[in-house]
N, C-alpha and C positions, 0 to 999 in steps of 0.2 A: 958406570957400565950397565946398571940394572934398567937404569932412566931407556939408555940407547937401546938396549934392548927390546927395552917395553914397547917402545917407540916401533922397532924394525917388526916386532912380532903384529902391532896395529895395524902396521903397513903390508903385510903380509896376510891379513886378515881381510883389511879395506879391497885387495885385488882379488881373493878369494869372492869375497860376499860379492863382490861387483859383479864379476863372471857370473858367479848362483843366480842373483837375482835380474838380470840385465836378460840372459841367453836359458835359464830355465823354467823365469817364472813369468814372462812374455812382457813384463811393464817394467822400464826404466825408472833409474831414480838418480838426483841429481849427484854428480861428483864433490859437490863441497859433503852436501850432508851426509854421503858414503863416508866418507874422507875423514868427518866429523867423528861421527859415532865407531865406526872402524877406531881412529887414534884412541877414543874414551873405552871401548870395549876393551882393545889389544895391551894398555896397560893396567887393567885392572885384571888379567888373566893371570899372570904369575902369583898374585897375593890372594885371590881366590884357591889358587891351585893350592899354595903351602896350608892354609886354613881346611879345605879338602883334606888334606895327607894328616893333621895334626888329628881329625877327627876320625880318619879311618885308620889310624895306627902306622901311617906308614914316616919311617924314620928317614924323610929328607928333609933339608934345614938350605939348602943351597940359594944364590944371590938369582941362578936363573937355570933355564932346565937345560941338563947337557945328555949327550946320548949313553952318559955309563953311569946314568941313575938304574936302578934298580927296575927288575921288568916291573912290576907292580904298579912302581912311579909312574913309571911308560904311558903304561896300558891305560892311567887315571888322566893324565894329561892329554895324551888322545882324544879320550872320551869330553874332558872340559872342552878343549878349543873345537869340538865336533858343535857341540852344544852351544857353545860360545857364537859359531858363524848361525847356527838355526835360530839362536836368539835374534841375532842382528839383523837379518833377514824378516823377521816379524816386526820388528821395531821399524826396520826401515819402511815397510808395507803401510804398518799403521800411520807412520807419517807423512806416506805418500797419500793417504786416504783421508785425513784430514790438513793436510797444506801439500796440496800438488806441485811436483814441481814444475819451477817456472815462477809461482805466487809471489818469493821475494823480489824477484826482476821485478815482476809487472808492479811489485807494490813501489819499487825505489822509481821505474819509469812512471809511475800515475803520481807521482809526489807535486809535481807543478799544477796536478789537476782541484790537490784538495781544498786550495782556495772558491772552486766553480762546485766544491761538493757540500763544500759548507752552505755556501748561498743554496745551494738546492733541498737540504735538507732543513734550514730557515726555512724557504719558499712550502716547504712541505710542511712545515710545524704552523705556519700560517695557515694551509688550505685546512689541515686538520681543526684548527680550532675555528675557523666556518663555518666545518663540516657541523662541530658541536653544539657552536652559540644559534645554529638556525636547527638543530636537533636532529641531523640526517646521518651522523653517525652509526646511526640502527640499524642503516640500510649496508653497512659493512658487515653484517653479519651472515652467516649460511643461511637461511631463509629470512626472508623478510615477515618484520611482526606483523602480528595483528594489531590492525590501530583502527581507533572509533572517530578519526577522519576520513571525508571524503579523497576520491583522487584528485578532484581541483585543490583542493587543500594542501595534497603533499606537493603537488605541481607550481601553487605558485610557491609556497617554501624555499623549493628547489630553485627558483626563478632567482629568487631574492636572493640565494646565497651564491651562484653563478655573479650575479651583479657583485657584490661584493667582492666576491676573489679577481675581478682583472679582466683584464681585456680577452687574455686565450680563453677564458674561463665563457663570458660572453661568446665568442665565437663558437664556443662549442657548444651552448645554449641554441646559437641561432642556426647552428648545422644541424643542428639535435629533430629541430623543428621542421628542418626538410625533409625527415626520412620517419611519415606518417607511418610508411609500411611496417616499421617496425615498432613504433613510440605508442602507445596510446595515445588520443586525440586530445586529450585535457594538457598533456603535457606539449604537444606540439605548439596548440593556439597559446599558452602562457611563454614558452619560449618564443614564440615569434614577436612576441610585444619584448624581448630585450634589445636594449641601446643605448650605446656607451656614450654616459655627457660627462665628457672630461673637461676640464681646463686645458687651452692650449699652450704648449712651452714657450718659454722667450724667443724673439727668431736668434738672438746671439747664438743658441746651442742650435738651429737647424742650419745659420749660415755658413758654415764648414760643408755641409753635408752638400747643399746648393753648388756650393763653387768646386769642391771635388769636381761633381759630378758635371759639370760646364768645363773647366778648367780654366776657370777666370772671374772676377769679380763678377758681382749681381749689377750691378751697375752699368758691366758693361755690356751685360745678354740681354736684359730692358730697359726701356728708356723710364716706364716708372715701375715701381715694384712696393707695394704696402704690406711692411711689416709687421704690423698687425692682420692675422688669419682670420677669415671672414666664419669660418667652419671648421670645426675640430672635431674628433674622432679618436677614436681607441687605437686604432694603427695608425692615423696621418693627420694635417692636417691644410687647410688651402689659402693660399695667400692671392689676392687678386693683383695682376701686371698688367700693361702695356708692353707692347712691343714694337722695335722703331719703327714696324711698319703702319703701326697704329692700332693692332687688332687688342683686342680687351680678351685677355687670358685666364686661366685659372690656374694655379701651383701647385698642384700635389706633392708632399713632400713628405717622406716618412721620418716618422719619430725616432731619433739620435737612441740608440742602445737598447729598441724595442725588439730588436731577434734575440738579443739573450735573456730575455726575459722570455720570451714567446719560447724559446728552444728548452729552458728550465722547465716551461710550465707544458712544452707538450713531454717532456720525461717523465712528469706527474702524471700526468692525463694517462698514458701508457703503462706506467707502472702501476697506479689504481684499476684500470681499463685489467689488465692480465691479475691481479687480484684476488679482482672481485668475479673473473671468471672462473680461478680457481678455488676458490672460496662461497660463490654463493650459486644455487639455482636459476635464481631469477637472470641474472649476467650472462650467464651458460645459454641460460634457450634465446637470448636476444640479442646472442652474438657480438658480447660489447668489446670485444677486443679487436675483431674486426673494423665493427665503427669507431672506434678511436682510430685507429692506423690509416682509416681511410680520412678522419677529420684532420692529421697531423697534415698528411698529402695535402689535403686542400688548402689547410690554415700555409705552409711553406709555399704554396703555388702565389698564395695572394698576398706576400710581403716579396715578391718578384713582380715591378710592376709592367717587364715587360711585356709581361703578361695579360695584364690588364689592357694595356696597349693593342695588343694583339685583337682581345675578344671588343673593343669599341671599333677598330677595322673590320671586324664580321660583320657587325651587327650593323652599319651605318652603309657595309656594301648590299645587306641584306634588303636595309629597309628603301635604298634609293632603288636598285632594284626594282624591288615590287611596286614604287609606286610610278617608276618612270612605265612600267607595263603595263598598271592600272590608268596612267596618264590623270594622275589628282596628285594633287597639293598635299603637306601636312602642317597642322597643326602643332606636332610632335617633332622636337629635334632631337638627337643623334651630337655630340660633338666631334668636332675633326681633332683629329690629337696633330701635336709637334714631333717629330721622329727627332728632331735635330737636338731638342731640346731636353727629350725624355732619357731615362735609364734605368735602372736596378728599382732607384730609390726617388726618382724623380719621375712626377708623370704632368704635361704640358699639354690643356686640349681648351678649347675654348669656353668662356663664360657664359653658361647658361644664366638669364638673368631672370631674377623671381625670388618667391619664397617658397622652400620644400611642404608640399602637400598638406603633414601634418599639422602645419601651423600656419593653412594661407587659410582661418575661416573667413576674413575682412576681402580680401581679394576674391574671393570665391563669391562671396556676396554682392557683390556688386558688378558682374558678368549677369549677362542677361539667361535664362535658359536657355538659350539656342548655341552662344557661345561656350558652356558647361558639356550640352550634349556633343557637339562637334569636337571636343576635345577627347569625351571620353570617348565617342568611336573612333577617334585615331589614335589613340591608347589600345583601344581592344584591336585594330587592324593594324597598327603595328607588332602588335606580341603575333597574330597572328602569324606577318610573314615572317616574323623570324621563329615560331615555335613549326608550321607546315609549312613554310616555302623552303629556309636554308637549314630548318634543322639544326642552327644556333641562336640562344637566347637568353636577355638579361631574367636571371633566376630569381632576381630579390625586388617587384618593382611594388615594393611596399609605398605608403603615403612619404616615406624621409628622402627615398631617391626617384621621386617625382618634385619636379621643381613648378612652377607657375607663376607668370606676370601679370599686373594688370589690364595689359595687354591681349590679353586673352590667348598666350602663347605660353606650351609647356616643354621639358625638355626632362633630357632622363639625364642620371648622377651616377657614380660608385658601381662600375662593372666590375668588381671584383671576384661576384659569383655570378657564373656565366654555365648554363646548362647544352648538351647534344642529346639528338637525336635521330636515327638514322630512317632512310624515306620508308621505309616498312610501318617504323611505329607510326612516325607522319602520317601516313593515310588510315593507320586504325585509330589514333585519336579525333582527324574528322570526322569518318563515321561514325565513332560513336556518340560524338557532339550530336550530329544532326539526325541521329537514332534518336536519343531524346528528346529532340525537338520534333520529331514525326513519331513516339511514342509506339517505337518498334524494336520489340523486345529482340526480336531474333536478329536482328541488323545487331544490336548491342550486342549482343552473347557473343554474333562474331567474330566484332572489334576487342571484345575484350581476352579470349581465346586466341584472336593473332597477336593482342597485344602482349601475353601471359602465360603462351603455352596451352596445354590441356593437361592437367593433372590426371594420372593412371585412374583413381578410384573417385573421379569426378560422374554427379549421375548429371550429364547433360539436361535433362528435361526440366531437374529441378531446379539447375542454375537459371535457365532459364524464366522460370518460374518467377523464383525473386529476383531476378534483372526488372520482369514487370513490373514485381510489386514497386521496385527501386523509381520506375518509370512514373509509374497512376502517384507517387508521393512527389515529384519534383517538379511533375510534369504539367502544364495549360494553369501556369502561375498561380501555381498553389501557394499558400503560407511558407513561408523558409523556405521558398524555391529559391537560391543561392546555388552556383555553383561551389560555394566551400563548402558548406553544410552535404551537398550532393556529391564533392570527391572525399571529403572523409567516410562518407557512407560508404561509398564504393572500396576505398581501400579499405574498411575493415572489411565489409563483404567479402572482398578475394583474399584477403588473407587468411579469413574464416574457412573458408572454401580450399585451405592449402596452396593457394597459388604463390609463387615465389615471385615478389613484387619487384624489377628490375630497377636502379637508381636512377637510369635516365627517364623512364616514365613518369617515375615517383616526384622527382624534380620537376617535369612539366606540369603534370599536376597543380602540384602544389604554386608552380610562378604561374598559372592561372587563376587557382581561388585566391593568388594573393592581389594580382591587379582588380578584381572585383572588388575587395576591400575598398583599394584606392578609386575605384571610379564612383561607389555608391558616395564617397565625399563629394564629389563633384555633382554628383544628380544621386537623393536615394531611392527616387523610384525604377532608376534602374540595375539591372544584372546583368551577369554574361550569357545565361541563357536566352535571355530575352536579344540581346545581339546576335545569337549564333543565329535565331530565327530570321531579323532584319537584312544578315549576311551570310546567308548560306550559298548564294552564288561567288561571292569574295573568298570562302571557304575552299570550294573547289577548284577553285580556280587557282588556287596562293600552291595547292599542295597537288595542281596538274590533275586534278579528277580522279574518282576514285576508281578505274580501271588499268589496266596495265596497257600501256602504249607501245607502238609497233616497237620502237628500238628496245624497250624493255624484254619485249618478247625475244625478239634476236638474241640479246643479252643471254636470256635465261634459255632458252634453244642452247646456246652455244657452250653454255657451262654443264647440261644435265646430257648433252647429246655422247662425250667419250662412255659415259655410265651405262645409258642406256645402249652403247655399242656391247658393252664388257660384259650385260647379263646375260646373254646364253650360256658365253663359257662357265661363268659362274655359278650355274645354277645346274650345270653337265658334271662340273666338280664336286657341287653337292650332292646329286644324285649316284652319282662313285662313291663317294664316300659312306649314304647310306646302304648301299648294295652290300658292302665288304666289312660295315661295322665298325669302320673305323671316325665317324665324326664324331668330332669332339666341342661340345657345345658350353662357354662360359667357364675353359678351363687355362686360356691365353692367359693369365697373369700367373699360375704357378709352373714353377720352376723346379723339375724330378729332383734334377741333382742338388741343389738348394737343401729340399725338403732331406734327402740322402744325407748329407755333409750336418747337416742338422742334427739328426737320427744317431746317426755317425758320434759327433761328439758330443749327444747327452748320454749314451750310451757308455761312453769311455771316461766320462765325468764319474758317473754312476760308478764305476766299478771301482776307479778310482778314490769314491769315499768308503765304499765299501772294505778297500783293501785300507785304505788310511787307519779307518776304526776297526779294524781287525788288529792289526800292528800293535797303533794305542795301548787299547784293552789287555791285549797280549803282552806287553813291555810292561805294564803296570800291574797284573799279574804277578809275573816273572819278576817283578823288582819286589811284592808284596809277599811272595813268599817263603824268599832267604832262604834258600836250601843250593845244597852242591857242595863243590871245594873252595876253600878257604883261598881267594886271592889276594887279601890282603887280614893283619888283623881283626877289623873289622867291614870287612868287604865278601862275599860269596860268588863264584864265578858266574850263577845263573842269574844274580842282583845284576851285576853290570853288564851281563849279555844283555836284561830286560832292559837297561836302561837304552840300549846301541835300538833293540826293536823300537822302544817309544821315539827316540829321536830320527830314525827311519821313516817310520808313520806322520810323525809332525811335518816331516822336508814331504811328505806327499800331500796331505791337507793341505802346504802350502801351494801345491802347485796347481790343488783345486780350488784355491779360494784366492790367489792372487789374478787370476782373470776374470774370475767375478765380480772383483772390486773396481778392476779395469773397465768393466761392464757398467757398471753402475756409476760411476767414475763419468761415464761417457754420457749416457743417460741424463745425468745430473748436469750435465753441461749443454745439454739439446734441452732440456727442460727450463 
């Protein structure tokens, strides 16, 4: 009988505290653990209570409390189960504040996950010990030390431990290196030398992947197909085909189980990336949380190849395009892809045949110069039309995705990263090409202010100034006249200058000092500057002139003309407004009542602990200094009134510090 009772009094307790804590103290808490702790509070109430009475002199002995116990009894037990729900109430808080409810669900639902958590936190004990054995751990710290190496020094380091950790790791190296604007340049040109030479797999583990994606034997989609891959890769790799029509094919076919590894290692990237921004200086001002989320975007865009697919259709409508308007030939191919053929994981476009850039010094030698220079200008008047004509173009056309035959024919490789740019920037990166080759500072300034903005506390004369100086150093084939050497100058320049360097410029850029690389192989006494001079009429021409043309005009008429209808009234409204004192200048984002309601409840919070710790102090007091009428043997009616004030005061603390915790609660989970 005592058991069931204990039991009914729990439950009695559990519906009590529920209501208190659910509907007073504004955050819910789950029904098992109410349920819980209610059952474990509700029977441990009566054997506290007889321990109370034995201590206070009061003579009840009974199995459980009935209503013709003694007033004294009463009034003791009251006071426990009062006390008993304000405990529980705290308990349950605290427990809501450190395991919210909800945490057992999600922990029993993520149970099938911890197989994928183990491998990532492997994956993660691996990056870390990289990070160590190449010494770059230091750089996890809130400031970065003082070290008595150069920054090439830490740059190739970092290079080297990149290669080491994997293929994402690599990608994020060579993304790293597109975005000058933000990177220091040492570390840019060391990233741009990484590249993954893997081993290629057995085709046993890519032939699944092949017939998936066809839905029928390899056998029966080409009539020949060499299962040894002529080229391999960190993401893919290429198998050369036949097909019954007879055309000589290439295979793109990505690597069996490389997105989960790719997807583990951009969880790293991310979770270091947010880290190291909340942890160090240096991360914080160079916004690496942002560049990683942006590098995850692009690493997932480019293990979709129909994507890839897509930007070799731009770029090969780009380039026929211009040259069927120019009415010349290239030397330069473009490959046609297979739609029929392609998919997710498969990409089918035709065989370029050669040896990649890097490693054709024997083929390169023995082309005449005339065939070397013909090449490279339709390398440089290809990027051309695709950087100012369509405004889409291959980003990476480094020495490895440049191919070349004996023949004296070259052909482009790996669209994977594929740059835009919209016709505004178009027309200010020709100017200000052809600014530095007519060594005209003020044409530059212009291009580079349409291309950038104008920064508020910029002094124009003196940007100006050093664009010159930028000029008289690059310019009538000086020493290290390079256009790399000439856009890393420039983007430190404008970033020095505060200008906020946009990604698609930054991208153009950089896929032009990187094709100079690759054509100084080919001939090194040439540059791109030196071609922007020889084609400066192909220049204007690729990007329609540097003027704005009739239907542009119409265009821009037809978009600024409802605006400039609207400013009279607009400026009659302003004028009203300052008459009668009522304009209101840069105050659109607050909100009276907002800031009211605000006001409002710290106000009442406030009084709130004010009354709390009056209470307290007051009950404790009242309980410390035993005086009055005797309500029990050892009990004083002002004792146990003190204790009704403390426990009064506490249930208000509660109800200022349970939505605090809600508060922070919430915080902790946007955080």
């Amino acid at each position: 009988m005592t058991i069931l009772y204990s039991i009914g009094l729990g439950v009695l307790s559990a519906l009590i505290v529920g209501f208190l804590v659910r509907r007073m103290m504004f955050t819910g808490t789950g029904a098992a653990r109410n349920t819980i702790v209610s059952l474990a509070m509700g029977l441990s109430i009566w054997p506290i209570t007889l321990q109370a009475y034995r201590l206070l002199g009061i003579a009840e002995g009974g199995q459980y409390p009935t209503l013709d116990m003694s007033f004294p009894a009463i009034m003791v037990f009251l006071l426990l189960f009062a006390w008993f729900i304000v405990i529980q109430m705290f308990v349950l808080l605290a427990i809501e504040l450190v395991l919210p409810t909800g945490s057992l669900t999600s922990l029993l639902r993520s149970a099938p996950k911890i197989p994928t958590w183990y491998r990532r936190l492997n994956r993660l004990a691996q990056i870390q010990k990289i990070l160590i054995q190449f010494g770059l751990s230091r750089y996890l710290k809130p400031r970065i030390p003082t070290l008595r190496v150069s920054l090439r020094e830490i740059a190739s380091t970092t290079r080297d431990a990149l290669a080491a950790a994997g293929v994402t790791f690599i990608k994020l190296g060579q993304f790293i290196a597109t975005r000058g604007d933000m990177i220091p340049h040492e570390f840019v040109e060391e990233f741009s030398t990484l590249q993954a030479g893997v081993p290629p797999v057995p085709f046993r583990e890519v032939k699944d992947q092949l017939e998936a994606q066809w839905g029928r034997p390899v056998a029966e989609v080409f009539e020949e197909f060499d299962e040894v891959p002529f080229a391999a890769a960190s993401v893919a790799q290429v198998h050369r085909a036949v097909t019954w029509e007879g055309r000589v094919v290439a295979v793109k076919v990505q690597r069996p189980k490389i997105r989960k590894q790719v997807r583990a290692d951009c969880d790293i990237v991310l979770t270091l990336a947010e880290r190291l921004e909340r942890s160090t200086d240096w991360a914080s001002r160079v916004g690496i949380g942002k560049l990683a989320r942006s590098f995850v975007d692009s690493l997932q865009g480019e293990l979709d190849y129909r994507g890839e697919l897509a930007h070799i259709e731009a770029l090969r409508t780009a380039d026929e395009t211009g040259r069927s308007t120019s009415g010349t030939d290239s030397m330069v191919r473009i490959p046609r892809v297979y739609k029929e053929y392609s998919g997710e994981y498969v990409l089918v476009m035709d065989l370029i045949e050669g040896v990649p850039l890097s490693h054709a010094t024997e083929v390169i030698d023995s082309l005449s110069e005339l065939a070397r220079n013909e090449i490279a200008q339709d390398l440089f008047l290809m990027v051309v039309r695709q950087v100012l004509g369509k405004g889409i173009f291959h980003a990476d056309l480094h020495a490895g995705n440049i191919v070349i035959s004996p023949a004296g024919r070259a052909g482009l490789v790996d669209f994977g990263a594929v740059g835009r740019i919209d016709k505004r920037d178009r027309r200010a990166i020709a100017l200000l090409l052809m600014a530095f080759d007519s060594q005209n500072s003020q044409a530059a300034t212009a291009a580079i202010l349409d291309l950038l903005g104008t920064p508020s506390d910029v002094n124009l004369r003196e940007l100006q100034r050093e664009i010159g100086q930028i000029l008289l150093k690059y310019g009538d084939g000086q020493p290290g006249s390079t256009s790399a050497a000439l856009f890393g100058e420039l983007i430190d320049f404008v970033v020095d200058f505060g200008f906020p360097m946009p990604v698609s410029v930054a991208t153009a850029f950089r896929a032009i000092s990187t094709l100079e690389g690759s054509i100084t192989r080919l001939n090194p006494e040439l540059n791109l500057l030196a071609l922007v001079t020889q084609n400066g009429r192909s220049l204007l021409r690729e990007v329609g002139g540097l003027g704005v043309d009739r239907h542009e005009a119409a265009l821009y008429a037809a978009a600024v003309g409802p605006q400039i209808a609207e400013l009279p009234g607009q400026l009659s409204r302003i004028a009203g407004h300052l008459q009668d004192g009522t304009l209101d200048v840069g105050t659109s984002g607050l909100n009276i009542s907002m800031i009211k309601n605000l006001l409002k409840s710290t106000v009442e919070q406030f009084i709130q602990v004010i009354v709390s710790t009056a209470l307290i102090l007051g009950g404790v007091i009242l309980m410390a200094a035993n005086f009055g009428p005797q309500l029990a043997p050892e009990l004083k009616l002002f004792t146990y009134f003190g204790a009704w004030v403390l426990l009064v005061g506490s249930v208000i603390a509660a109800l200022v510090l349970a939505p605090a915790l809600r508060q922070r609660m919430a915080w902790d989970r946007l955080g």
